[in-house]
GURODO-769162 format. One record per residue (C-alpha): residue in one letter; residue number from 1; x, y, z. Coordinates in Angstrom, 1 decimal. Layout:
N
<pt residuo="a" num="NUM" u="X" v="Y" w="Z"/>
...
//
This chain:
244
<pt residuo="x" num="1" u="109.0" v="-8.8" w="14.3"/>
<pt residuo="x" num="2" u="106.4" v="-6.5" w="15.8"/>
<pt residuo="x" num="3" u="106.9" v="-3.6" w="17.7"/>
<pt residuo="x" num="4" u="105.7" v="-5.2" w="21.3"/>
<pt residuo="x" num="5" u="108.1" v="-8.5" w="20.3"/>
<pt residuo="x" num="6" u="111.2" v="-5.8" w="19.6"/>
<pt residuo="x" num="7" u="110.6" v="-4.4" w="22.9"/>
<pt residuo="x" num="8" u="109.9" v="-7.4" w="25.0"/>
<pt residuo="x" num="9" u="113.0" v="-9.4" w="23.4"/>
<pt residuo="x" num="10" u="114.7" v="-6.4" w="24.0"/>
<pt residuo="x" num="11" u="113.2" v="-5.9" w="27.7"/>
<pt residuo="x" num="12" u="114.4" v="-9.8" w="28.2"/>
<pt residuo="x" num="13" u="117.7" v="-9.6" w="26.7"/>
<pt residuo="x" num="14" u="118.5" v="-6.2" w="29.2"/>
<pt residuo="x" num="15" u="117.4" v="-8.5" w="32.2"/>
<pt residuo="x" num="16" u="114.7" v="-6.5" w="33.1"/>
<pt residuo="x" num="17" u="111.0" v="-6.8" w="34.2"/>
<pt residuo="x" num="18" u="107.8" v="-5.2" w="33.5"/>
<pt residuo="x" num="19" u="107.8" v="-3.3" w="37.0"/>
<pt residuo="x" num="20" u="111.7" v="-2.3" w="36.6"/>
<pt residuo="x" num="21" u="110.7" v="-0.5" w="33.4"/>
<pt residuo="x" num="22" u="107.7" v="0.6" w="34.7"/>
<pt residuo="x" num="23" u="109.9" v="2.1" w="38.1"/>
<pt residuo="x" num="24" u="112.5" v="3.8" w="35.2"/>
<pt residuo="x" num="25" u="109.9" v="5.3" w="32.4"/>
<pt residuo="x" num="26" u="107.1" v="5.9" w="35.8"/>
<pt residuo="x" num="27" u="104.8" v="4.4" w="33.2"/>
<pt residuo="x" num="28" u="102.3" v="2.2" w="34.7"/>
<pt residuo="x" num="29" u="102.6" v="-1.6" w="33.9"/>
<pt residuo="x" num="30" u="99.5" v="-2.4" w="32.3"/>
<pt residuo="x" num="31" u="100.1" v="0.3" w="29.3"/>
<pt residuo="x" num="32" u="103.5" v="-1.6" w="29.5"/>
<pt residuo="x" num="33" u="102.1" v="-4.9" w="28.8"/>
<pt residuo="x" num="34" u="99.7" v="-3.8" w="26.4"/>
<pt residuo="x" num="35" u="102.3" v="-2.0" w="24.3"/>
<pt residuo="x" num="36" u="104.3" v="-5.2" w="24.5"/>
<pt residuo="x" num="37" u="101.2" v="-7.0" w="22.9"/>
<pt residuo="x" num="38" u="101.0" v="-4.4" w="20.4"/>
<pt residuo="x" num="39" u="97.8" v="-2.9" w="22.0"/>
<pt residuo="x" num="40" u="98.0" v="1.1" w="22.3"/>
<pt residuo="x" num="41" u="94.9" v="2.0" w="22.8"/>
<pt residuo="x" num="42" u="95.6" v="2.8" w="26.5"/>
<pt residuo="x" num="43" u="98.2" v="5.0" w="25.5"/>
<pt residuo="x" num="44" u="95.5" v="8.0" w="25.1"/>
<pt residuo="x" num="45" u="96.8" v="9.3" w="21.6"/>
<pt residuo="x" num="46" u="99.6" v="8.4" w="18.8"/>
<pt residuo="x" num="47" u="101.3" v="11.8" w="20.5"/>
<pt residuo="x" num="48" u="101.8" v="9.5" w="23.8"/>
<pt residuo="x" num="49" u="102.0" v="6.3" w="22.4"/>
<pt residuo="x" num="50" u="105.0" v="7.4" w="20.4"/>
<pt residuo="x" num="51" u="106.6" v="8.8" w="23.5"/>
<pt residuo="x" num="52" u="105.9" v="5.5" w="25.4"/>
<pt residuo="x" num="53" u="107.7" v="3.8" w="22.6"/>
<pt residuo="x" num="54" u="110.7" v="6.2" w="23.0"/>
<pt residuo="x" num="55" u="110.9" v="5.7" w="26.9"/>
<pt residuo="x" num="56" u="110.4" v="1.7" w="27.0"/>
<pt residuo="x" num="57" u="113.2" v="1.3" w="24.0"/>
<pt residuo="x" num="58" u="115.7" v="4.2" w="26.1"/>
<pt residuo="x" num="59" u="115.0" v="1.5" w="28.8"/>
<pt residuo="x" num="60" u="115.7" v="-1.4" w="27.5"/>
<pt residuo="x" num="61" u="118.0" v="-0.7" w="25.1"/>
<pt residuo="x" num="62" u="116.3" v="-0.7" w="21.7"/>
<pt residuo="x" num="63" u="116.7" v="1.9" w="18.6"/>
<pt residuo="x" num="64" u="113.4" v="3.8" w="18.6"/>
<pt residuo="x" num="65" u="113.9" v="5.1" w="15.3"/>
<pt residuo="x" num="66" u="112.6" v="1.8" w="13.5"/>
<pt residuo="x" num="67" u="110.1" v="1.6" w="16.0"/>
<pt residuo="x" num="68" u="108.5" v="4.5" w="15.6"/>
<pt residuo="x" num="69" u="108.9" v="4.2" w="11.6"/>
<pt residuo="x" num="70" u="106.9" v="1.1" w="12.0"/>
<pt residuo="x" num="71" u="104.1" v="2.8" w="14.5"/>
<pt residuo="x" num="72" u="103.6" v="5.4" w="11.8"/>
<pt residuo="x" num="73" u="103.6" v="2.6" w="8.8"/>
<pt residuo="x" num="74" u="100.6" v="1.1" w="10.7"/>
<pt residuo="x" num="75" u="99.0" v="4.0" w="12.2"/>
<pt residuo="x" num="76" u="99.4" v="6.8" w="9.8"/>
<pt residuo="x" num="77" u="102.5" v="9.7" w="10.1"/>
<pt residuo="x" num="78" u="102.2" v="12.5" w="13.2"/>
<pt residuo="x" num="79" u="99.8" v="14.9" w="12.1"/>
<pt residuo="x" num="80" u="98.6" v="18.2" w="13.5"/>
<pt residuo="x" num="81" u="96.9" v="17.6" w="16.8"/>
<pt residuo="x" num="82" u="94.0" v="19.7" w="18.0"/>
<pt residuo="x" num="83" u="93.3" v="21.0" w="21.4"/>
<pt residuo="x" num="84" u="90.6" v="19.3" w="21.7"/>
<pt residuo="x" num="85" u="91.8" v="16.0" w="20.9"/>
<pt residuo="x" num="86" u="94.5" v="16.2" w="23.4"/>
<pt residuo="x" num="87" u="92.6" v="17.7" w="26.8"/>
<pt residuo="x" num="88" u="89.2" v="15.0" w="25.7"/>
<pt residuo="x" num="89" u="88.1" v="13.3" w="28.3"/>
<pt residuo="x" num="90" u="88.4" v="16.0" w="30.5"/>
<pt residuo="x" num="91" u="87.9" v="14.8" w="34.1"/>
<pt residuo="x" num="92" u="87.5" v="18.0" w="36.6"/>
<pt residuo="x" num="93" u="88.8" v="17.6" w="39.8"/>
<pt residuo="x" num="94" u="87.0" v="17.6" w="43.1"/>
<pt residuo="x" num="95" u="88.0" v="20.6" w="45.6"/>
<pt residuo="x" num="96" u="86.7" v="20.4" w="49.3"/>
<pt residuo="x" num="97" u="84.9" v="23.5" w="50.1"/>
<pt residuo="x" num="98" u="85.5" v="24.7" w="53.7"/>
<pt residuo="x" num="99" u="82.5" v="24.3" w="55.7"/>
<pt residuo="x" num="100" u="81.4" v="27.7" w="57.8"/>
<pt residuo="x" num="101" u="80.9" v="26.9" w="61.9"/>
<pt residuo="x" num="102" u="77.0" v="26.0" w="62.0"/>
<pt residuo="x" num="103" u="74.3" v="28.3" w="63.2"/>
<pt residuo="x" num="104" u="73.9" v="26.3" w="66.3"/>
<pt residuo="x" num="105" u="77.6" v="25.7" w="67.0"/>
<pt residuo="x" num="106" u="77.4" v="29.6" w="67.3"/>
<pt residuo="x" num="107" u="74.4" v="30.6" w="69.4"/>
<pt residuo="x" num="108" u="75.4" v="27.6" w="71.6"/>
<pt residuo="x" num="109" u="79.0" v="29.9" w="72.0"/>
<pt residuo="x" num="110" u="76.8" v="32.7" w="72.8"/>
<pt residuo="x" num="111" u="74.7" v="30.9" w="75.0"/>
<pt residuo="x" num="112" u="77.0" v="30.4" w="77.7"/>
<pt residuo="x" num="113" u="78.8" v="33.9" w="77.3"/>
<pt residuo="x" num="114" u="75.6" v="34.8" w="78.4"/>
<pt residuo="x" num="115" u="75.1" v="32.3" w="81.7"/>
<pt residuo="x" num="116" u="78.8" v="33.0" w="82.5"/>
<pt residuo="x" num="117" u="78.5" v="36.4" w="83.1"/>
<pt residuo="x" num="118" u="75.3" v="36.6" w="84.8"/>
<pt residuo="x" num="119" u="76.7" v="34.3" w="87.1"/>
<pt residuo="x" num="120" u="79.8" v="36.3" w="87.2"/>
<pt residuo="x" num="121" u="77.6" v="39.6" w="88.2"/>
<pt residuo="x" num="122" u="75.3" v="37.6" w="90.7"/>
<pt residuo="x" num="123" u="78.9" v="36.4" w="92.9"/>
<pt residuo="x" num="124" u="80.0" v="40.1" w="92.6"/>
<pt residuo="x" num="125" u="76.6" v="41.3" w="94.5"/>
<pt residuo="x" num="126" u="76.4" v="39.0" w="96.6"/>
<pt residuo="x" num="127" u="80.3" v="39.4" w="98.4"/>
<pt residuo="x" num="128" u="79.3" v="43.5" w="98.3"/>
<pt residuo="x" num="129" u="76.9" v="43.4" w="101.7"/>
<pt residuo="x" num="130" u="77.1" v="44.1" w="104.8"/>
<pt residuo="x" num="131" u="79.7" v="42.7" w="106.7"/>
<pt residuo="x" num="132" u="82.1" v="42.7" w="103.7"/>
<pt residuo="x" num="133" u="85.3" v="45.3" w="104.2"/>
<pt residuo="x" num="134" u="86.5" v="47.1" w="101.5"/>
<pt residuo="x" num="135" u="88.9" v="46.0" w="99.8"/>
<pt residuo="x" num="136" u="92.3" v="48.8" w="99.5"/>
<pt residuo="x" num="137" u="93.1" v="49.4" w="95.9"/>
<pt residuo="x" num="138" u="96.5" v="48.6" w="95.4"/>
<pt residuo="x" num="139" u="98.9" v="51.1" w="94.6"/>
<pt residuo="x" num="140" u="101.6" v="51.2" w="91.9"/>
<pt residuo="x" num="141" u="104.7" v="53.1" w="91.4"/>
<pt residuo="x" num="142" u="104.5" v="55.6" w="88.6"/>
<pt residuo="x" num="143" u="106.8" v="53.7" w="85.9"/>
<pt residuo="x" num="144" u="108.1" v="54.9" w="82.7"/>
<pt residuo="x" num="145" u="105.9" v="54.4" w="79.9"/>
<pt residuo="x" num="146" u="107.8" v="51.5" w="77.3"/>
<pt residuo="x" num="147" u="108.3" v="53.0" w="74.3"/>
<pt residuo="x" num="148" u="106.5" v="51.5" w="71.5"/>
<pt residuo="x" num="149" u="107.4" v="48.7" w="69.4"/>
<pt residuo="x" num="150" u="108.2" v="49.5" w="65.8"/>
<pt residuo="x" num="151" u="106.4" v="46.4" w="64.0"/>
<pt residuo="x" num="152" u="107.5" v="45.5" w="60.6"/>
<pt residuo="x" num="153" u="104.5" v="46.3" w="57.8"/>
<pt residuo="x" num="154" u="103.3" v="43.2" w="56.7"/>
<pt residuo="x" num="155" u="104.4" v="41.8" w="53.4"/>
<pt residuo="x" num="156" u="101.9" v="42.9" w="50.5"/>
<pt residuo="x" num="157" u="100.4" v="39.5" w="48.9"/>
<pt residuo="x" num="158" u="101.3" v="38.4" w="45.6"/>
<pt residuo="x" num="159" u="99.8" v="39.9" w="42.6"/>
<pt residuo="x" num="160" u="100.7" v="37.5" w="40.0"/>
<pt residuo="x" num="161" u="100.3" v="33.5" w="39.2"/>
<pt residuo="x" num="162" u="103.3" v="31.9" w="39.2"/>
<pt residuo="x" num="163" u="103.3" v="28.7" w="37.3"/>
<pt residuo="x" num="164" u="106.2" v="26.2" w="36.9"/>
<pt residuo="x" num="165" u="106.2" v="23.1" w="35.4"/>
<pt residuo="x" num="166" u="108.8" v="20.2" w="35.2"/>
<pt residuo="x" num="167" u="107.8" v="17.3" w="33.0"/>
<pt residuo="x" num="168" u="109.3" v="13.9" w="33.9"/>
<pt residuo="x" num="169" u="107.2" v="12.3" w="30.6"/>
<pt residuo="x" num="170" u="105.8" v="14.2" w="27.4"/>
<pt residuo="x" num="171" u="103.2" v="16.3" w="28.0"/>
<pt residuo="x" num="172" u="100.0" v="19.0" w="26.7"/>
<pt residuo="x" num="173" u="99.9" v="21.7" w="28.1"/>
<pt residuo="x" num="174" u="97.2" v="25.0" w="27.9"/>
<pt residuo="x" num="175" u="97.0" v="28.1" w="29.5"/>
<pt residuo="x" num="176" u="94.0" v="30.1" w="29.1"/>
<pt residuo="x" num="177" u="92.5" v="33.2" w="30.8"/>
<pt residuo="x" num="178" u="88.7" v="32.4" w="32.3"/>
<pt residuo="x" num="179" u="87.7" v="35.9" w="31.6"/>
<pt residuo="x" num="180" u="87.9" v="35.9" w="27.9"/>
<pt residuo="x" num="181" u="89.0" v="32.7" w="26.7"/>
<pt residuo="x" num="182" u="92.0" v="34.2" w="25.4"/>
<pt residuo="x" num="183" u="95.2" v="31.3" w="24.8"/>
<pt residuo="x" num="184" u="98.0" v="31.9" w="26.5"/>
<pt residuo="x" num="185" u="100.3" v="29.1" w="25.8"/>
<pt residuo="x" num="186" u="99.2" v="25.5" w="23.8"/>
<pt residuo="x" num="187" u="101.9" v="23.2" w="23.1"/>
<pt residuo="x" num="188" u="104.2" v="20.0" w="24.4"/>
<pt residuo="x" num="189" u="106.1" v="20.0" w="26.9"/>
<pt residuo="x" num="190" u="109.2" v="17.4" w="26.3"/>
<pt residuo="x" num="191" u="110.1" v="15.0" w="29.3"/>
<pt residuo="x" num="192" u="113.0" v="16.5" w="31.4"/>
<pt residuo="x" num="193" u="111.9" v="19.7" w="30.4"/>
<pt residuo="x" num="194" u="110.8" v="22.8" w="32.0"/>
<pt residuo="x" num="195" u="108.8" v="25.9" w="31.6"/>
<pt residuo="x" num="196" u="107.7" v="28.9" w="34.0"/>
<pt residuo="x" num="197" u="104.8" v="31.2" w="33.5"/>
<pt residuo="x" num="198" u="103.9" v="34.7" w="34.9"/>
<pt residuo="x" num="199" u="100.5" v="36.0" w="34.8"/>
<pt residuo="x" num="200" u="99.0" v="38.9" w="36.5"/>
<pt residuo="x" num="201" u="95.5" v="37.7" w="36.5"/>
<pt residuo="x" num="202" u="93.5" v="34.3" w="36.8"/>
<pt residuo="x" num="203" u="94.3" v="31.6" w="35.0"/>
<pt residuo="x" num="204" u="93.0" v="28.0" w="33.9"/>
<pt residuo="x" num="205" u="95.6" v="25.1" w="33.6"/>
<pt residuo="x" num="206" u="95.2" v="22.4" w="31.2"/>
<pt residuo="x" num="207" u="97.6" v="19.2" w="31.4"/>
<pt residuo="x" num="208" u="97.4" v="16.4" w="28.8"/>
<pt residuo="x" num="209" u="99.4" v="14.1" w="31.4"/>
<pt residuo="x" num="210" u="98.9" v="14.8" w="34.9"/>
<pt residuo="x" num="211" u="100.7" v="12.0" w="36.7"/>
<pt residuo="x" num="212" u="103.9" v="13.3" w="34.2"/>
<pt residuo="x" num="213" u="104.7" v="16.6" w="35.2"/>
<pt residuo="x" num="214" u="105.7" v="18.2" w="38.5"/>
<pt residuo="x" num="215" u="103.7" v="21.1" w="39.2"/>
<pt residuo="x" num="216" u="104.1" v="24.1" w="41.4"/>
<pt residuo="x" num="217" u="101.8" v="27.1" w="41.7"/>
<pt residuo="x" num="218" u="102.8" v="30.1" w="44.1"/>
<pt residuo="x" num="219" u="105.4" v="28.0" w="45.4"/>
<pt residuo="x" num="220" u="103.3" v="25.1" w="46.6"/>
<pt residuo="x" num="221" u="103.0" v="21.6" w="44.9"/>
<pt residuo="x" num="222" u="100.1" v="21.1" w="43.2"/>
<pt residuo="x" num="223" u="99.4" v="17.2" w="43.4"/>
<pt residuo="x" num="224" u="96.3" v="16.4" w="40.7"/>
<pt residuo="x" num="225" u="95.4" v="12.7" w="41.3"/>
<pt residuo="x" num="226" u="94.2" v="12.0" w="37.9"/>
<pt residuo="x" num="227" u="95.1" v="9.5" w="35.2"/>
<pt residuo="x" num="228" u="93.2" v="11.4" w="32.3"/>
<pt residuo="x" num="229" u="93.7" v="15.1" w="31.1"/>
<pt residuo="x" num="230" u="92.4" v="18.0" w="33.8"/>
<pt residuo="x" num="231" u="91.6" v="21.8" w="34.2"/>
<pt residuo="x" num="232" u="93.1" v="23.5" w="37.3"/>
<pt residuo="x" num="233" u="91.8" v="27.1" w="37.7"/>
<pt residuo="x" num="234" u="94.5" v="29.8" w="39.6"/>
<pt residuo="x" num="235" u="94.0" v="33.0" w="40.8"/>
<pt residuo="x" num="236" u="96.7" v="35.7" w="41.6"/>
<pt residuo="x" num="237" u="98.5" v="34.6" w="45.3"/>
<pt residuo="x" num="238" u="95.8" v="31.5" w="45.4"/>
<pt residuo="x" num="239" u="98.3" v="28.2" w="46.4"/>
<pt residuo="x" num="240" u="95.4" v="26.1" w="45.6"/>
<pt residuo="x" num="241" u="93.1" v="25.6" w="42.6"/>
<pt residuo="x" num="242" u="89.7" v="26.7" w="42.6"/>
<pt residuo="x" num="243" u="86.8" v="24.7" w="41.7"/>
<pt residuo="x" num="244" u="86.5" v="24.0" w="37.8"/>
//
């Protein structure tokens, strides 16, 4: 019996469906299927495909061990992976640039400072002629100057990157610093896992498996709406990544 018939009997026997595996391994039901017809090229890698086959057979209730044995009898053993195998196709993703107010926007603004106060001045001559009493100034009663308000100093902004990542599914990851290409972490990240990093300058964020990790930067969530390995670029006290 095949790998995708261990599984499926398996999947049937547990009294499960496609989508309640899906909902359980948050693996999306056509790889499912596929897997379940033996077909892994959708997987993206052996690395994942091997972790697909752990999840699905945690599901379901199958050994993985024998699986996997038999993955690498027909694909080959796990070998050394390169970077570049892992992060290829890299997809970047699309930031929205904040548009500046438009030149005519502004001299439109400036426009009508203009007309409003001439017309201001022209109401102001014209109720000083004859006829017109002056006006009293008011007096006021001498009061005690308040004394000033101490205002708290405002808090200095953050000098560092703070990276923290919790992987619900296996997953690359690669930090590297845009100035010099220098690596600062390459590895897998394990599925219930976690890791933190803290770096003083820039840095640029690699992840094998976006839609498997949770990611916060700075202490907001980072949300990369991508299916295929991306580059997110950080810089210290930035919440959101910078163009790639």
């Amino acid at each position: 019996m095949s790998i995708g018939e261990s599984l499926t009997e398996a999947r049937r026997q547990a009294g499960l469906t496609v989508g309640e595996v899906s909902d359980q391994t948050r693996i999306r039901e056509s790889i499912i299927r596929d897997i379940e017809q033996d077909d892994f090229s959708a997987c993206g890698g052996d690395f994942y495909a091997r972790g697909h086959i752990r999840s699905i057979a945690a599901v379901v209730g199958a050994d993985p061990v024998p699986l996997i044995s038999a993955y690498d009898a027909e694909h080959g053993p796990p070998g050394t992976m390169r970077a570049a195998d892992v992060f290829e196709p890299s997809t970047p993703i699309k930031i929205r640039e904040r548009r500046s107010p438009s030149l005519s926007l502004i001299v439109g603004v400036v426009l009508l400072a203009i007309i409003g106060f001439g017309a201001y001045r022209l109401v102001s001559h014209d109720g000083g002629g004859p006829g017109s009493k002056p006006v009293a100034a008011p007096t006021h009663k001498a009061t005690a100057s308040a004394k000033p308000t101490a205002h708290p100093s405002p808090t200095p902004a953050m000098h560092n990157v703070v990276i923290q990542l919790t992987a619900t599914e296996d997953c690359w990851v690669l930090l590297t610093s845009p100035g010099d290409g220098a690596q600062l972490f390459m590895g897998g990240v394990p599925a219930g896992s976690s890791r933190t990093w803290t770096e003083k300058k820039a840095v640029d964020v690699r992840l094998g498996n976006p839609g498997g990790v949770v990611l916060t930067v700075n202490g907001q969530r980072q949300n990369p709406d991508s299916t295929v390995p991306v580059t997110l670029s950080f810089s210290p006290g930035q919440t959101t990544p910078s163009p790639g």
